[in-house]
C-alpha positions in Angstrom: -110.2 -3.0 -26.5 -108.8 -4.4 -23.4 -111.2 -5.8 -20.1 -110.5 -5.9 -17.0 -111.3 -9.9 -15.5 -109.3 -10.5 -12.3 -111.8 -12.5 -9.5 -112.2 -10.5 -6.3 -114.9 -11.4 -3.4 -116.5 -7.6 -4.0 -116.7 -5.4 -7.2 -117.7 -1.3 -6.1 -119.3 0.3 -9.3 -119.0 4.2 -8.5 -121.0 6.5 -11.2 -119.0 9.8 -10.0 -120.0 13.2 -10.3 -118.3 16.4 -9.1 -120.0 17.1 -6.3 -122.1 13.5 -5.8 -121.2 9.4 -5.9 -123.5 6.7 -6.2 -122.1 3.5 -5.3 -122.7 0.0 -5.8 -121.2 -2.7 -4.1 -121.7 -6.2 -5.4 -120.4 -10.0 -4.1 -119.0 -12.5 -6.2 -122.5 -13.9 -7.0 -123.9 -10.5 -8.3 -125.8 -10.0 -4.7 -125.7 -6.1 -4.0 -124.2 -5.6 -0.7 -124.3 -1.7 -0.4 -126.6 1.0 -2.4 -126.0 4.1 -2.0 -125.9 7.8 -2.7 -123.1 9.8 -1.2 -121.3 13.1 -1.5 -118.0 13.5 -3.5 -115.5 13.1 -0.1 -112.9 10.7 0.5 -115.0 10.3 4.2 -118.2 9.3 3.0 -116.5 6.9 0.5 -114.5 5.1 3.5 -117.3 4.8 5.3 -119.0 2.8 2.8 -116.0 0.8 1.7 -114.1 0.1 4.9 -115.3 -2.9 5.5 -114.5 -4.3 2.3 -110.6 -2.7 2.2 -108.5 -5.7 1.0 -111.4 -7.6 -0.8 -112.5 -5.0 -2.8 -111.9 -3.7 -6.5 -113.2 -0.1 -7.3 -114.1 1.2 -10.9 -115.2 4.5 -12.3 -115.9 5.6 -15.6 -113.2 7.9 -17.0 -114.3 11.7 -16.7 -112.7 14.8 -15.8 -112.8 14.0 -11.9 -111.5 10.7 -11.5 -107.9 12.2 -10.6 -109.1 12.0 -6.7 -111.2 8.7 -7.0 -107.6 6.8 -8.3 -105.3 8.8 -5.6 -107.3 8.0 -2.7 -107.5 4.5 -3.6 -103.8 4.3 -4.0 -103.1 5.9 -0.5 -105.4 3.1 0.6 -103.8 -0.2 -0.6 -107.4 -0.5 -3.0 -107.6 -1.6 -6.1 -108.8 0.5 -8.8 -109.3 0.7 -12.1 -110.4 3.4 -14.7 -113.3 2.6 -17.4 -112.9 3.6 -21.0 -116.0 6.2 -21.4 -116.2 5.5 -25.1 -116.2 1.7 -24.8 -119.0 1.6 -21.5 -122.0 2.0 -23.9 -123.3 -1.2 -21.6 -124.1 1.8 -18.6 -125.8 4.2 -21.7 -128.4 1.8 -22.9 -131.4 0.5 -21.1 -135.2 1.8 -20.8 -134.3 3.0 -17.7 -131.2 5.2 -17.1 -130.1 6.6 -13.7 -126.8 6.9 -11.5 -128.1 4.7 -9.2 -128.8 1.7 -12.0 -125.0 3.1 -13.6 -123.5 2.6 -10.6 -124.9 -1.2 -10.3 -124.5 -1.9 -14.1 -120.7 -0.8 -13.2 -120.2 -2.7 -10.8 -121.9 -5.8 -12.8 -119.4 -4.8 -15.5 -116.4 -5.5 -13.6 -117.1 -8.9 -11.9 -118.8 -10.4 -15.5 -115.0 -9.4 -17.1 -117.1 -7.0 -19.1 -115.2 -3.6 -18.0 -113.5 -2.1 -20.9 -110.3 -0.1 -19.8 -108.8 3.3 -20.0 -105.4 4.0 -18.6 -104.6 5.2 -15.3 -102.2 8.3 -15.9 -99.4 8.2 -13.3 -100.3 11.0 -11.0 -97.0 12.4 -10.4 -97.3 13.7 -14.2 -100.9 14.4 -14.6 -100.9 18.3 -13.2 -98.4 18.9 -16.3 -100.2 16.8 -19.0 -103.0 19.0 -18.2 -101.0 21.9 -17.8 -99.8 21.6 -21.3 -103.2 20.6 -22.8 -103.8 24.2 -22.3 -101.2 25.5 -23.4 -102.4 24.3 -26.5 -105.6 25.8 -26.2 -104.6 29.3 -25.7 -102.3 29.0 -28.7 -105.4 27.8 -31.3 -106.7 30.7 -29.7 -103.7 33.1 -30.3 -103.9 32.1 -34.0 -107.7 33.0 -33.7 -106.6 35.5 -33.0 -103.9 36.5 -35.6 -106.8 35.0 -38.3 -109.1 38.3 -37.4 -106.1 40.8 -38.2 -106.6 39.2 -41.9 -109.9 39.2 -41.8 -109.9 42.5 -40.9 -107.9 43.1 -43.8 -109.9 41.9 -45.8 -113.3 43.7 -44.7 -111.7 47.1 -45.4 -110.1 46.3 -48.7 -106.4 46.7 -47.0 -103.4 44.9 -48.1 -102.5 41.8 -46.4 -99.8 42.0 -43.9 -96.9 40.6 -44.0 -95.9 41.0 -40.3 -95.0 38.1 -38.2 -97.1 38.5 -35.3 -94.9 36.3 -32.9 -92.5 39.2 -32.7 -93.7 42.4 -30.6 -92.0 44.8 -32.8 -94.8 43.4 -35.5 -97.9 43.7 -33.2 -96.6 47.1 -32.3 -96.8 48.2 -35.7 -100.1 47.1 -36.1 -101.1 49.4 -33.3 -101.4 52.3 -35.5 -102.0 50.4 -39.0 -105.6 51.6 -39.7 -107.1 55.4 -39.7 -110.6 54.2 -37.9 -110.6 54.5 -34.1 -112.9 52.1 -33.6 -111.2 49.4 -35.9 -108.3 50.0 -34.0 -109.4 49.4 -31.0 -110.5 46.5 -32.1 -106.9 45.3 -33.6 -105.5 46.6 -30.4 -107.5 44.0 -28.3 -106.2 41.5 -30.3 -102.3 42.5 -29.8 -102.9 42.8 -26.1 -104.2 39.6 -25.7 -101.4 38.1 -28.2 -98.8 39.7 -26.1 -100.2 38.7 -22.4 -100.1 35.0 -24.4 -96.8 35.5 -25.9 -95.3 36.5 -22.1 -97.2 33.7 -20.5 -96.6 31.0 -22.7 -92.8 31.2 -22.6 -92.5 31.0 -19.2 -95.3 27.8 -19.4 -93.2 26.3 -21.9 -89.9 26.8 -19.7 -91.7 25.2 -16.9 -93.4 22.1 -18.9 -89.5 21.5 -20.0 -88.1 21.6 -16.6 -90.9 18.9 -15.7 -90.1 16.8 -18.1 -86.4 16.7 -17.5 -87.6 15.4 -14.1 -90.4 13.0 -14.9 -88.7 11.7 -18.0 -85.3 13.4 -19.4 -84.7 10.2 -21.4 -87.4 10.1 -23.2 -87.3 13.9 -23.6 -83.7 13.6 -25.7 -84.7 10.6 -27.3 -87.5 12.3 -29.0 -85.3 15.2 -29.8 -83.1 13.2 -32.2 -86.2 12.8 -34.7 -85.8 15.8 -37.3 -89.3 17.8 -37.1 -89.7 16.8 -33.2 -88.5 20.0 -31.2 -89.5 21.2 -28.0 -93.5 21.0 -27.9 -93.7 18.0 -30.1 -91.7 16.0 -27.8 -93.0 17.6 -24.7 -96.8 16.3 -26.1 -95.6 13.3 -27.4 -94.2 12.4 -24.2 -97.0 13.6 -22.2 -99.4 12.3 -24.0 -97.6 8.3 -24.0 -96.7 8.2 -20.5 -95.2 5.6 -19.8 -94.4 3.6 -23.3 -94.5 0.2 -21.8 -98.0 -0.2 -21.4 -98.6 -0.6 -25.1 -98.0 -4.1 -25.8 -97.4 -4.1 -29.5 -96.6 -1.0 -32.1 -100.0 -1.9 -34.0 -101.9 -0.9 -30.3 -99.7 2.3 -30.1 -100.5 3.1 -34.0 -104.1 2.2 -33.0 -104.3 4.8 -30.1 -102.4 7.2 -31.9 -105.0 7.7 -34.0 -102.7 6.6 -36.9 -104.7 3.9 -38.6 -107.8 3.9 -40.6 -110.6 2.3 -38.4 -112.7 -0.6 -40.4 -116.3 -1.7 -39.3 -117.2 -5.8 -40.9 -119.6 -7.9 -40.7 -120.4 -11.2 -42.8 -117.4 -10.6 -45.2 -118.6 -7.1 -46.2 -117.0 -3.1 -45.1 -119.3 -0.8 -43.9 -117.0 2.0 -43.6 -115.3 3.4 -40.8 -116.2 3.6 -37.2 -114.7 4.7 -34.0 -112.5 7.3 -35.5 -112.7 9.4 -32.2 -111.3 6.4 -30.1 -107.6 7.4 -29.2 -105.4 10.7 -28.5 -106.0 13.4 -30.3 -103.1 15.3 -29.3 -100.6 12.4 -30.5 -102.5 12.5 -34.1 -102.1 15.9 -34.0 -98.1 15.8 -32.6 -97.0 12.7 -35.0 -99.1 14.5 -38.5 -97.1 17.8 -37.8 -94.0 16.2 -37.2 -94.5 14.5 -40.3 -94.7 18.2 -42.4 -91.6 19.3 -40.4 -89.7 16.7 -41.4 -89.9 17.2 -44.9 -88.7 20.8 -44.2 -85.2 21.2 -45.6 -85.1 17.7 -46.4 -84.4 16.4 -49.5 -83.9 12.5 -48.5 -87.4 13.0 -47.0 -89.1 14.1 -50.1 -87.6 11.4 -52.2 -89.0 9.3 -49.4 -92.8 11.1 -49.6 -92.5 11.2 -54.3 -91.5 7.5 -54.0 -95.3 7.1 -51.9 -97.2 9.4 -53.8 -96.4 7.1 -56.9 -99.0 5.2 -55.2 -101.5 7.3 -53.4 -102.2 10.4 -53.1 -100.2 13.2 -51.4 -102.8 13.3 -48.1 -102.2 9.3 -48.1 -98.9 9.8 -48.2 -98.4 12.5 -45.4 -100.4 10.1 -43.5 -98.1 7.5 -44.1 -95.2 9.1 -43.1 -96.8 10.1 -40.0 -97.6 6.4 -39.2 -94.0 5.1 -40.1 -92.9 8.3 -37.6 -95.1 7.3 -34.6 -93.9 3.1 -35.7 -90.1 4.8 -35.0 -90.7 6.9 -31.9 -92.4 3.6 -30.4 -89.3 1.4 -31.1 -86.9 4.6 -30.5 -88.6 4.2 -26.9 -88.9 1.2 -25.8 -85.4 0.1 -26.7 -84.2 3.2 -25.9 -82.3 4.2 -29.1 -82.0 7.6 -31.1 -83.1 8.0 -34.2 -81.7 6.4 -37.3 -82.8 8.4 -40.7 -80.8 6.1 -42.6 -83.4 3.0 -41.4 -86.1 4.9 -41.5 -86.5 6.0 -45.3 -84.7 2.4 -46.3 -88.6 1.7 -46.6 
């Protein structure tokens, strides 16, 4: 967990909502200087902040509208900085709990060196992070999907299919697979939908890549080297990091990756595991298949994942591998380098 403790002459606490601020503007010695409840717009903000442009650090807790909040601030020379919503349990607590005292307990955050914080995504790639977080939406939902035509199967006592519904010749056949009407219609739904997604989601995928080759085509080639990495993997791997350099050490990267076991001590003794939410989802999810694609085909790699299971268990195991993966695409990155299978599996 990183804070944020830089002195500043006045600290602005915002608790934002979509349509509504509440701001709180405090002075170096805690004294409140401005209270008050505003609409969301970037005019009612600089009215209340003008006179402290220059002098002035503004933070917000991270939630789904803070993209404006950090863009303004950066057309406007201010300083801003983004709060880890997980970490601000200080604003959650308290007898009393409403945007106005959030908004002050912010801003009290920030100038006790008390604010934890989140990262402030580049905005120039933010629209196509987002763009491909839903992407991977509608795909969990395409296999849905694809998950009722075998459940279908099974209700009616039919044999399982062995069609590959990612081709259309497939979903075509299953347009006149079953003798009810009304249970066609139903499998019909389905194929409609999978082929509006199928259309859709190869041009999205076509214009993630071109992105990417814009944003970051280094990166985008580096991560192509690692066998198991192809095109979405290292489009959501590279998405998802950003900009590499702001993790200061592999363990932190690991850490956020969602690749190490959390611990919770006290006095010498374990009490399990806590945070486990605390990270990217979408990297544990990138680096843990990349880790079963890897081993496709490869026979070094299996030697690699026996020699581990001598002394844990398979799941262990996978899970190592997708560690020592996310460990090489960090170092692959920040030097730059493609990757070496030879140094990898030397381990």
């Amino acid at each position: 967990m990183r804070f944020y403790n830089n002195s500043h002459p006045y600290y602005c606490g915002i608790d934002l909502h979509a349509r509504l601020l509440y701001v709180c503007i405090i002075d170096s010695k805690g004294e409140v200087v401005a209270h008050k409840k505003i609409g969301a717009s970037k005019d009612d903000l600089l009215l209340i902040l003008e006179p402290y442009i220059g002098n002035v650090i503004v933070g917000v807790e991270c939630m789904h509208c803070w993209y404006w909040v950090s863009d303004w601030c950066a057309e406007l020379g201010i300083d801003f900085i983004l709060g880890h919503a997980l970490y601000m349990k200080a604003i959650h607590g308290g007898k009393t709990k409403n945007d106005k005292v959030d908004s002050f307990k912010i801003a009290t955050l920030l100038r006790g060196g008390n604010f934890p914080i989140a990262y402030d995504y580049p905005s120039e790639m933010r629209a196509t992070r987002d763009l491909l977080r839903r992407r991977m939406k509608i795909v969990r939902h395409g296999a849905i999907l694809k998950g009722h035509v075998v459940n279908t199967n099974s209700q009616y006592n039919l044999p399982a299919t062995e069609l590959n519904l990612k081709n259309i010749s497939a979903r075509q056949k299953l347009r006149e697979q079953y003798q009810d009407p009304i249970v066609q219609r139903n499998i019909d739904l389905d194929m409609a939908l999978l082929d509006c997604y199928a259309k859709e989601l190869a041009q999205v995928e076509w214009f993630i890549e071109k992105q990417a080759k814009n944003h970051n085509p280094v990166y985008l080639e580096l991560l192509k080297t690692v066998p198991g990495i192809g095109k979405i993997l290292s489009l959501t791997i590279l998405y998802e990091i950003g900009d590499i350099s702001r993790f200061e050490s592999v363990q932190k990267f690991a850490s956020y990756s969602r690749l190490v076991k959390c611990k919770a001590e006290s006095a010498g003794k374990t009490y399990g595991t806590n945070g486990n939410k605390i990270g990217n989802a979408h990297l544990k999810w990138a680096f843990s298949e990349a880790a079963v694609l890897y081993l496709r085909g490869n026979d070094k790699a299996r030697n690699y994942l026996n020699r581990l299971q001598k002394r844990m268990s398979k799941a262990k195991a996978l899970s190592a591998l997708a560690h020592k993966l996310g460990r090489c695409v960090y170092f692959m990155l920040k030097n730059k380098t493609v990757f070496d299978e030879q140094r990898f599996l030397k381990g």
